[in-house]
Structures are given as structure tokens and as C-alpha cells.
Backbone as CSV, one residue per row, in Angstrom:
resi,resn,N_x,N_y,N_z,CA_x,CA_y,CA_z,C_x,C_y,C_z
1,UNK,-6.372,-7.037,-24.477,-6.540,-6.248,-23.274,-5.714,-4.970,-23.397
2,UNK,-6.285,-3.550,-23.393,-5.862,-2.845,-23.179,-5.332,-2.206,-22.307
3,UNK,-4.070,-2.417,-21.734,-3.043,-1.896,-20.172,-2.998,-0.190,-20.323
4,UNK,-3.642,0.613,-19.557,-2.671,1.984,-19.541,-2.791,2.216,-17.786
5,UNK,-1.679,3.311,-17.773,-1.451,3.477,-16.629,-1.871,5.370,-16.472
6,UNK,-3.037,5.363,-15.315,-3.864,6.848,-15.626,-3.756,7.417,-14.753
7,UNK,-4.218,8.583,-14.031,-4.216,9.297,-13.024,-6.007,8.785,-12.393
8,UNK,-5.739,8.349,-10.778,-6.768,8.553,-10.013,-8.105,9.026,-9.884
9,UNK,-9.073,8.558,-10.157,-10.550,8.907,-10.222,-11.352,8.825,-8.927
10,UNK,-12.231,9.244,-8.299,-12.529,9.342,-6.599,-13.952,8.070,-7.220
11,UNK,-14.011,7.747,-8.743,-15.163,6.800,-8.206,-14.105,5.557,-8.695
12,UNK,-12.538,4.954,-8.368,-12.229,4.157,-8.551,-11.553,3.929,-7.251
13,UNK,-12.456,4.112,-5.998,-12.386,4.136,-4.542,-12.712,2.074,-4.339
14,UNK,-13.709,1.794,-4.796,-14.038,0.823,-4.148,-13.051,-0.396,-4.995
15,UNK,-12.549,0.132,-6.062,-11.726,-1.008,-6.773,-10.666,-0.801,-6.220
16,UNK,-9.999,0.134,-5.177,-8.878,0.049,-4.337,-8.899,-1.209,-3.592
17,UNK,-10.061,-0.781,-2.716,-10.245,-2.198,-1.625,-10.694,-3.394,-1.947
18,UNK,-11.008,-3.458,-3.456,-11.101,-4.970,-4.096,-9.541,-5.328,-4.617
19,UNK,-8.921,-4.704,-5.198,-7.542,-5.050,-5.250,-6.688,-5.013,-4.020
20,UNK,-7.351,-4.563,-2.969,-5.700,-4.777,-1.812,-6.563,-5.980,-1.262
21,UNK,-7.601,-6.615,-1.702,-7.972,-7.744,-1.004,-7.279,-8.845,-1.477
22,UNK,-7.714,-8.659,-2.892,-7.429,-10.002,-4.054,-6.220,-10.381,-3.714
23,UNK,-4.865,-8.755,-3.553,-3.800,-9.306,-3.359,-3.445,-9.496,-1.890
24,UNK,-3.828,-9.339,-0.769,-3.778,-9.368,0.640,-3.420,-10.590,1.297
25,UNK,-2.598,-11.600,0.791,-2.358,-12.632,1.005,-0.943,-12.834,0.989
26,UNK,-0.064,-11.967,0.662,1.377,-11.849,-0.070,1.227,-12.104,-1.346
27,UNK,0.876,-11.197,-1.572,0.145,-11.253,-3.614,-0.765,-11.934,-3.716
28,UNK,-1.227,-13.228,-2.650,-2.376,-13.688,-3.372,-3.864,-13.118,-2.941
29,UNK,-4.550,-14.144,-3.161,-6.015,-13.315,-3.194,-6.233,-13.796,-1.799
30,UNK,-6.824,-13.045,-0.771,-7.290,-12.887,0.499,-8.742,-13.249,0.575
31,UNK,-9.439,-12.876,-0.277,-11.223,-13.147,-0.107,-11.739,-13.620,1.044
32,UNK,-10.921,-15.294,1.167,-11.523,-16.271,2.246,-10.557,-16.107,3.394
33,UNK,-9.872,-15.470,3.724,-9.560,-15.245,4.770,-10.001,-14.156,5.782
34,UNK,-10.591,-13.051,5.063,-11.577,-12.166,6.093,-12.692,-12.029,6.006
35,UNK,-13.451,-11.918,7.028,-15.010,-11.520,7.184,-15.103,-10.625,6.446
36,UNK,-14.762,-9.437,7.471,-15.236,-7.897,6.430,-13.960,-7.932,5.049
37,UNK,-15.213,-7.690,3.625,-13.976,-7.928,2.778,-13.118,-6.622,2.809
38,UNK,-13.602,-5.030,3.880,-13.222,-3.653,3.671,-12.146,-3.554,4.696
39,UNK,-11.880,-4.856,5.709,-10.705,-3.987,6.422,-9.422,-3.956,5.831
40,UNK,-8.812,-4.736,5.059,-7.228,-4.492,4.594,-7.181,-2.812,3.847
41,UNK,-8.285,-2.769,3.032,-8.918,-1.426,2.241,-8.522,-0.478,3.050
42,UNK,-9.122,-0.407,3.997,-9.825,0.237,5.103,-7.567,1.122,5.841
43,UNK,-6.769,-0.139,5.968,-5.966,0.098,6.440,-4.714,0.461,5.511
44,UNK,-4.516,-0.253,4.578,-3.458,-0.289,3.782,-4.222,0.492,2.233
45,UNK,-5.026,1.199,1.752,-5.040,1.256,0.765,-5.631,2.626,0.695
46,UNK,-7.075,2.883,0.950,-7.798,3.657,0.792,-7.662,5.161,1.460
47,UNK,-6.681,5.206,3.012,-6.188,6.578,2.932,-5.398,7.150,2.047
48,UNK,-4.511,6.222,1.561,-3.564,6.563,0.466,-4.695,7.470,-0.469
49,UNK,-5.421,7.101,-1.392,-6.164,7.812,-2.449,-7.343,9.236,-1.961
50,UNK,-7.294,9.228,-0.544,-8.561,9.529,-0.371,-7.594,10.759,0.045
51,UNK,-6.022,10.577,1.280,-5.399,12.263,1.282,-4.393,12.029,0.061
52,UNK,-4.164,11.594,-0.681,-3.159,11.479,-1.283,-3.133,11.396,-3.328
53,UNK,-4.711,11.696,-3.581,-4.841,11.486,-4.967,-3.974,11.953,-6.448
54,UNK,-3.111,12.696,-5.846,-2.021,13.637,-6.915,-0.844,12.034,-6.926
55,UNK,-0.633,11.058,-5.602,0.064,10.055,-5.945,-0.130,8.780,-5.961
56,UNK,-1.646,8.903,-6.838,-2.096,7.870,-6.379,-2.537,7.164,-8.223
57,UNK,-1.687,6.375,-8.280,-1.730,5.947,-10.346,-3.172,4.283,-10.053
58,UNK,-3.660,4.573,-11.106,-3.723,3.306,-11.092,-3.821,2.779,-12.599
59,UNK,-3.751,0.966,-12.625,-3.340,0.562,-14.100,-4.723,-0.578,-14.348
60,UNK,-4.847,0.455,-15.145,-6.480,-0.176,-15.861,-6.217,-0.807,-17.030
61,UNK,-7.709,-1.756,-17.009,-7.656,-2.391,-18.544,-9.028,-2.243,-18.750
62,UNK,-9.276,-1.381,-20.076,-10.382,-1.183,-20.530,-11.297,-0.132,-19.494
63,UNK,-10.019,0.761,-18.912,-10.201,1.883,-17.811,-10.693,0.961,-16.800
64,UNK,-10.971,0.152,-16.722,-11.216,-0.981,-15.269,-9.982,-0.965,-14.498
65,UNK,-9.841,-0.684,-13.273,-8.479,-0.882,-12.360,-8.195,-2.215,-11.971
66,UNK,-7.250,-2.356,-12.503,-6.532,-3.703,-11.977,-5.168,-4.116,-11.272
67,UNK,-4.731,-2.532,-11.123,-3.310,-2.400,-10.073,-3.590,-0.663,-9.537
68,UNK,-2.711,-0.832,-8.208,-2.518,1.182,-8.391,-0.942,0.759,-7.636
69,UNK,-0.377,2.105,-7.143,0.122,2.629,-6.583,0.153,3.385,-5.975
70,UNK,0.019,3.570,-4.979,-0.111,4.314,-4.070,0.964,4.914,-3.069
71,UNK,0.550,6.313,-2.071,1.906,6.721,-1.174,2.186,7.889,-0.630
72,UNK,2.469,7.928,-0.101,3.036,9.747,0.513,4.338,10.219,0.718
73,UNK,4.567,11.517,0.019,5.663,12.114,0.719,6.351,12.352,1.797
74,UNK,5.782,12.090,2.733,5.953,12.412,4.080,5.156,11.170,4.897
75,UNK,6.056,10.190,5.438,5.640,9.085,6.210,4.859,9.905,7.332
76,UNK,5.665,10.357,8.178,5.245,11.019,8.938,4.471,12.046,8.786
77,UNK,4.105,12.599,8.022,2.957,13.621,8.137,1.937,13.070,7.699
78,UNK,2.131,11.932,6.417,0.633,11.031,6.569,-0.122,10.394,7.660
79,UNK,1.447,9.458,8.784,0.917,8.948,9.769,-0.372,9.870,10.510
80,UNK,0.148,10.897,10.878,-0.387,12.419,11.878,-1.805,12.881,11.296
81,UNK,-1.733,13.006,9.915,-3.120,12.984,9.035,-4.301,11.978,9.356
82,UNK,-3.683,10.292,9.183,-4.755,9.624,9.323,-5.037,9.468,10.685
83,UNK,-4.596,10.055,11.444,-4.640,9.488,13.350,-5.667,10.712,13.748
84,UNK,-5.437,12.210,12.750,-6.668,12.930,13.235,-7.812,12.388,11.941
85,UNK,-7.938,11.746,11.419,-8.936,12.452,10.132,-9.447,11.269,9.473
86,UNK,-8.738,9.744,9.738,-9.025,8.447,9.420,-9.385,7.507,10.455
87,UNK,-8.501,7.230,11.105,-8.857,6.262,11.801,-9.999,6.427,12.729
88,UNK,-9.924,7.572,13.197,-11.183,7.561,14.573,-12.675,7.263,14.195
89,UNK,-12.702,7.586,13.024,-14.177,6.582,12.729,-14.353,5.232,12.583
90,UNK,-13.155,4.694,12.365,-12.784,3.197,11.809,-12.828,2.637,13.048
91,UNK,-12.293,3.697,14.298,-12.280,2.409,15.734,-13.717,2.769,16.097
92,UNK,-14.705,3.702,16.185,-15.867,3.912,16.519,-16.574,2.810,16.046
93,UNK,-16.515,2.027,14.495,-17.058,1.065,13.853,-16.338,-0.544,14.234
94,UNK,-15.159,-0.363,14.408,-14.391,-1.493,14.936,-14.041,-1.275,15.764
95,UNK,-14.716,-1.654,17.199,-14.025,-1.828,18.172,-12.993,-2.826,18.646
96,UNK,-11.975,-2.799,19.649,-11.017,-3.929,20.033,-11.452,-5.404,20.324
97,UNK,-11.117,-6.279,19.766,-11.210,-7.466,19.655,-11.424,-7.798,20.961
98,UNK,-11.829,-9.072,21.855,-11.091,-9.694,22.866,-9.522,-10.570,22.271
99,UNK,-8.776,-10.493,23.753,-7.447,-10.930,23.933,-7.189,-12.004,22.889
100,UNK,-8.457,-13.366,22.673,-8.215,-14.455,22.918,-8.479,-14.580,21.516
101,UNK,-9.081,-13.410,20.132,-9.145,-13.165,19.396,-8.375,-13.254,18.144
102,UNK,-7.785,-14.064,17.729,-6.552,-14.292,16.834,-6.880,-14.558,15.138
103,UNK,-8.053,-13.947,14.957,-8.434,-14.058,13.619,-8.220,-13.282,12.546
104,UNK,-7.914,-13.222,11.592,-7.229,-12.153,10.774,-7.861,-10.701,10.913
105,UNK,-9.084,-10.660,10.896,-9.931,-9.739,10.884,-9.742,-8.876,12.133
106,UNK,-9.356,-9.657,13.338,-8.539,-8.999,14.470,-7.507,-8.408,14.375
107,UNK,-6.766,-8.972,13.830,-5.439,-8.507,13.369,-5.336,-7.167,12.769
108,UNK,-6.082,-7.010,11.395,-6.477,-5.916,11.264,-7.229,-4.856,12.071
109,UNK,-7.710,-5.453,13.007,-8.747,-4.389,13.977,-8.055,-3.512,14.469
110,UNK,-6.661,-4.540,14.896,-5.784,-3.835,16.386,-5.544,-2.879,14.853
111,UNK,-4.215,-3.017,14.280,-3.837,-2.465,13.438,-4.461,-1.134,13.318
112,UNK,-5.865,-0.970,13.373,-6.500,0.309,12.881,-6.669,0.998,13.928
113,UNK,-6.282,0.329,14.989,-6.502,0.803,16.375,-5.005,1.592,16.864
114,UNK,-4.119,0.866,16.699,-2.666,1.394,16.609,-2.713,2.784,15.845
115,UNK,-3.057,2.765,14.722,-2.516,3.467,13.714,-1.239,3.163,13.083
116,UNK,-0.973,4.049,11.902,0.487,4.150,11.425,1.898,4.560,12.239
117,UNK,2.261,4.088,12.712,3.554,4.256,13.296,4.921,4.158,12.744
118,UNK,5.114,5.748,12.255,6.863,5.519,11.538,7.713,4.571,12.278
119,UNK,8.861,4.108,11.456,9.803,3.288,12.059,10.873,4.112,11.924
120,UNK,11.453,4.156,13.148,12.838,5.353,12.798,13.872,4.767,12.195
121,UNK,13.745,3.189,11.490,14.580,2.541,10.723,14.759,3.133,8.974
122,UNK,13.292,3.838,9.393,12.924,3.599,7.930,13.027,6.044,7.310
123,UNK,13.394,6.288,8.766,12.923,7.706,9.098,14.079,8.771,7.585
124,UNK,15.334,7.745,7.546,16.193,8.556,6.189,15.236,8.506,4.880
125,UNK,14.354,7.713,4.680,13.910,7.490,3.788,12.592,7.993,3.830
126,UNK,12.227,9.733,3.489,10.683,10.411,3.927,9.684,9.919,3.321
127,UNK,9.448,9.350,2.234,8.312,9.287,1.051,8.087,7.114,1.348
128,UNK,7.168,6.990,1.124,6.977,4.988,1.036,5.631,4.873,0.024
129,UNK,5.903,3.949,-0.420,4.420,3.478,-1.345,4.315,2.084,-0.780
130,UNK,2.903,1.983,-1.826,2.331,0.221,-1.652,1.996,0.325,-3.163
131,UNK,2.329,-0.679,-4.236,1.846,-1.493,-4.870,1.019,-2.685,-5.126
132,UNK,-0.125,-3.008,-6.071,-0.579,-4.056,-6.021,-1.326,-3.979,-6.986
133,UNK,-0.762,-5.620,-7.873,-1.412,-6.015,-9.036,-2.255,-6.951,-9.602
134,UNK,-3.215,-6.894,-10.034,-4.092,-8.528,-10.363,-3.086,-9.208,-11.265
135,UNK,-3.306,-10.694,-10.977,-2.875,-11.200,-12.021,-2.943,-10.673,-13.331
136,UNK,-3.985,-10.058,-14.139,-4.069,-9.809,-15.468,-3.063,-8.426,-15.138
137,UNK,-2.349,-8.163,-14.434,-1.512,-7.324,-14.884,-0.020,-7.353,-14.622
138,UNK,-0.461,-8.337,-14.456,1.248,-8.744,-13.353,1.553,-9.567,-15.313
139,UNK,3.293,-9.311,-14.848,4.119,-9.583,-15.755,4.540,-9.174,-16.952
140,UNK,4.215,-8.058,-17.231,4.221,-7.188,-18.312,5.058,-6.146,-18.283
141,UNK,5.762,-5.795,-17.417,6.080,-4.543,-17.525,6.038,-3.472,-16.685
142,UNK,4.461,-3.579,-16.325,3.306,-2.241,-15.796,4.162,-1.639,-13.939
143,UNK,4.188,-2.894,-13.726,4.929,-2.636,-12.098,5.887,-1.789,-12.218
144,UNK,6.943,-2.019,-13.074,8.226,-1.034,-13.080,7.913,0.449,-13.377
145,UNK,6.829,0.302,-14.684,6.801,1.840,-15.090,5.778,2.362,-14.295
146,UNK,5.151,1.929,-13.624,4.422,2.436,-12.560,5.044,2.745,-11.421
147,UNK,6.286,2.447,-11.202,7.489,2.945,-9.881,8.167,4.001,-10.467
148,UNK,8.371,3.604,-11.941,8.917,4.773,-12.466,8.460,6.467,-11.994
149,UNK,7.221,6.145,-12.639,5.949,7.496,-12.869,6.391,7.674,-11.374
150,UNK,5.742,7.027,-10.216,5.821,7.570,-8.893,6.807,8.530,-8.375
151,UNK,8.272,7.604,-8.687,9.337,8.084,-8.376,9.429,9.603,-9.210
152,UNK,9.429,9.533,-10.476,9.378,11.069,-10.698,8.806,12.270,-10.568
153,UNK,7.523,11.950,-10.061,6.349,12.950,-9.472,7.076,13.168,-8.073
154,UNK,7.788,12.212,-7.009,8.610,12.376,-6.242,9.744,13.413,-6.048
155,UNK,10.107,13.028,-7.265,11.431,13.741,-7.803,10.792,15.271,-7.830
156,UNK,9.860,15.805,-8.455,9.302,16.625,-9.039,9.203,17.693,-7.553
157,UNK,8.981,16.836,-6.849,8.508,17.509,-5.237,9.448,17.326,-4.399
158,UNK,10.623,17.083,-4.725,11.876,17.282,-4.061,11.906,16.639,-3.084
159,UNK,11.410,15.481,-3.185,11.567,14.264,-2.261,12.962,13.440,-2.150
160,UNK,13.861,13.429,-0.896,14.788,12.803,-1.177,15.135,11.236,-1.014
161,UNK,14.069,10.412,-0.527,13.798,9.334,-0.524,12.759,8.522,-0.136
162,UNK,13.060,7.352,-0.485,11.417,6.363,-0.435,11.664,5.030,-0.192
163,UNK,10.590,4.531,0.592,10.769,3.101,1.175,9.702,2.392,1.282
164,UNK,9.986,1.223,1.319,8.372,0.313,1.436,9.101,-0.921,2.057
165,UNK,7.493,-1.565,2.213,7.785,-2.984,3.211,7.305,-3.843,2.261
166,UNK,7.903,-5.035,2.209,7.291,-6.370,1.655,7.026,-7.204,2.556
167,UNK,6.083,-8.460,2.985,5.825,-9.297,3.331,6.942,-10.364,3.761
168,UNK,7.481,-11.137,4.143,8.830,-12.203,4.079,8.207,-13.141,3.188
169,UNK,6.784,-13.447,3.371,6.833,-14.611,2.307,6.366,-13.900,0.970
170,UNK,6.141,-12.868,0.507,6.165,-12.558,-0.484,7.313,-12.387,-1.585
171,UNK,7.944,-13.867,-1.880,9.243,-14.093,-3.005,9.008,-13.024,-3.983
172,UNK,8.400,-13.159,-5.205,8.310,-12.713,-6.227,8.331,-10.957,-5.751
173,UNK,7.520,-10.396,-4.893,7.945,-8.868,-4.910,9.124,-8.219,-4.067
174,UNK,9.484,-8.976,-3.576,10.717,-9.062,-2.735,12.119,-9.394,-4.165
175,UNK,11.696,-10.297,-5.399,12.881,-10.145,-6.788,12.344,-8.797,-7.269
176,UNK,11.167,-8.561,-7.488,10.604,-6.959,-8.390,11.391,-5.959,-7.580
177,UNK,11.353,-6.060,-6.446,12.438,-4.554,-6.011,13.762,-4.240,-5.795
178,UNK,13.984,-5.515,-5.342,15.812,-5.909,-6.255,16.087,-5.473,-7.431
179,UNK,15.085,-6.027,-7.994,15.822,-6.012,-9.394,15.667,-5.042,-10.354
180,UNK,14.648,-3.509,-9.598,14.539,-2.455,-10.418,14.992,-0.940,-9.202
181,UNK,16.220,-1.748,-8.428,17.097,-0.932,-7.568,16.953,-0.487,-6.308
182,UNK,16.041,-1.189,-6.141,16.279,-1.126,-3.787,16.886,-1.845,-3.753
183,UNK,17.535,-1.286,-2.393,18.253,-1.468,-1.329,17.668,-2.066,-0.153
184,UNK,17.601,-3.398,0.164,17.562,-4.213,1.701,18.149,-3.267,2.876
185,UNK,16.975,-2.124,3.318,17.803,-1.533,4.668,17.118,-1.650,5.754
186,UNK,16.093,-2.790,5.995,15.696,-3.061,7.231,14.679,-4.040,6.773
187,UNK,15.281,-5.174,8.736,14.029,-6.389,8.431,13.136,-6.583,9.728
188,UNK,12.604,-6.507,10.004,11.464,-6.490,10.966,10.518,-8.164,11.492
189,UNK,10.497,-8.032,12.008,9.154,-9.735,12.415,8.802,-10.737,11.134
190,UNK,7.715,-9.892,10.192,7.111,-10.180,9.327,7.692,-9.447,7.799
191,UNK,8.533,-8.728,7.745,8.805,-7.933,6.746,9.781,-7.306,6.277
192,UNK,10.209,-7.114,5.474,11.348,-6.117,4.653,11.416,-5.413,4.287
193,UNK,12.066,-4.206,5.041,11.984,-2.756,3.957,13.174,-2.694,3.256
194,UNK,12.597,-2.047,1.985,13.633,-1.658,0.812,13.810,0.204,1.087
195,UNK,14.871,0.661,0.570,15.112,1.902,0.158,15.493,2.152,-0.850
196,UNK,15.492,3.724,-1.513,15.816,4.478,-1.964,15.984,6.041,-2.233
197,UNK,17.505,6.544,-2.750,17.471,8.037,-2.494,17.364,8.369,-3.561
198,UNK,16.583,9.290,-3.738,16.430,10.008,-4.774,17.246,11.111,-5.384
């Protein structure tokens, strides 16, 4: 299997939202847990590439995508981006659940309905990504030097820091960011953000 790690293609759109599915579970594969297989896509993945393609890597095998990275410089100016320019078609197509509605696919509904909302926990830290890898790429390596690359295109744009959330039950990526230098600076309901300054 050939691993490289490439710059963003606009027709490797739909293998975004097949990989934030597979892994949409806390790394694992999501499939059977939502109806529509496009809403996690839809929320967590696909604005990233669509305003954001200069930071948007992904790690192919045999140019097939099987991880990216994804992210923005500016939490806040992405939030403001997708609230005019993303979401409002997404609630036109998904409307609000009823109350009594507690199915994942709801979950995501509200979510797209909310929008992105900075956390002023997270506000020292301007820039955040999302990662996510198939198994055939997990354990090799590829994750780190793929934070690497990010972080220095970061660097490059005079970004002075970056943060992301993990899952609580997601063990294993919760050791990957320990152990290649975040910082535990906020914990939330469901989640953990890491930092770093650049």
C-alpha cells in the first residue's frame, strides 16, 4: 500500500463524508448508526474543504483518501462564514426535529441548526482542526506528520495557536495528542480540548 500525504482535490469531496462517517463513532465506524449517511459530512467535515482547501491535506493510498485533516485559521471567522454561506441550506433541507426526537440523526439536525459556536474557553487558541483516519491508515506514522504539515502552513500564516476537541470516549486520540504535545486546556460535557501555541 502506497501512503502519501497530498494537497486537496474538489473531486475528493465525497470521500470526506465517507471518512468522517466510518470514523464518527469515536474513531469507529458510524454507518449503522445514522439514516442520512451525509449529516456528520455535512457538519464536521465538508465546510472545512469546501472554504478552507489551502488547509485541507488528505492521506491517500493509491491516491484513494483514507484520512484528511482538516481546519481554519480563524475559529471565529469560519464560524461567521458557515452561518452566512453553509448552513442555511442545510436547515432549508433539515428541518428541526420534534422535542421527543432523540436519534442520532437529530442530534446532528439541531447541531446544523445551532451552527458553530466559538467557546471563549478555547478563544486564546485562534486556528482548530479535525483529523480522521481509516483503519488502513491508522498506526503508521501518517497522523503525526499530517499535524506536522498543518501546523507549519499555520506557522507560515502567522497563526499563533490551535485547538481541537476529542470525544471523552475516544482513548486512543485523546494518547495521539498527548503524546505529540497538547496541552489539556478545557473539558466540556462530552469532550476535551487540547491546545497549542505556536
Amino acid at each position: 500500500m502506497d501512503l502519501q500525504i497530498r494537497n486537496y482535490k474538489s473531486t475528493d469531496l465525497p470521500h470526506l463524508y465517507e471518512i468522517c462517517l466510518k470514523t464518527g463513532d469515536s474513531g469507529k465506524d458510524a454507518t449503522n448508526i445514522y439514516r442520512d449517511p451525509l449529516l456528520l459530512g455535512h457538519f464536521y467535515s465538508a465546510p472545512y474543504a469546501v472554504f478552507h482547501p489551502e488547509l485541507t491535506l488528505i492521506l491517500a493510498s493509491d491516491d484513494l483518501p483514507i484520512g484528511y485533516i482538516i481546519g481554519t485559521t480563524s475559529s471565529t471567522n469560519f464560524y461567521e462564514v458557515t452561518e452566512k454561506n453553509w448552513f442555511k441550506s442545510l436547515r432549508e433541507k433539515y428541518p428541526l426535529p420534534n422535542d421527543n426526537d432523540s436519534s442520532p440523526d437529530a442530534r446532528i439536525i439541531r447541531l446544523i441548526h445551532k451552527g458553530h459556536k466559538p467557546r471563549k474557553e478555547l478563544l486564546a487558541y485562534p486556528a482548530h482542526l479535525h483529523i480522521d483516519i481509516l483503519p488502513a491508515g491508522q498506526g503508521k506514522g501518517m497522523g503525526k506528520q499530517m499535524v506536522e504539515l498543518f501546523i507549519k502552513k499555520l506557522k507560515e500564516l502567522n497563526v499563533t495557536g490551535l485547538h481541537l476537541e476529542v470525544g471523552k470516549r475516544n482513548s486512543p486520540a485523546i494518547l495521539f495528542y498527548e503524546k505529540i504535545g497538547f496541552q489539556n486546556i478545557a473539558e466540556f460535557e462530552y469532550s476535551i480540548a487540547f491546545g497549542l501555541f505556536l
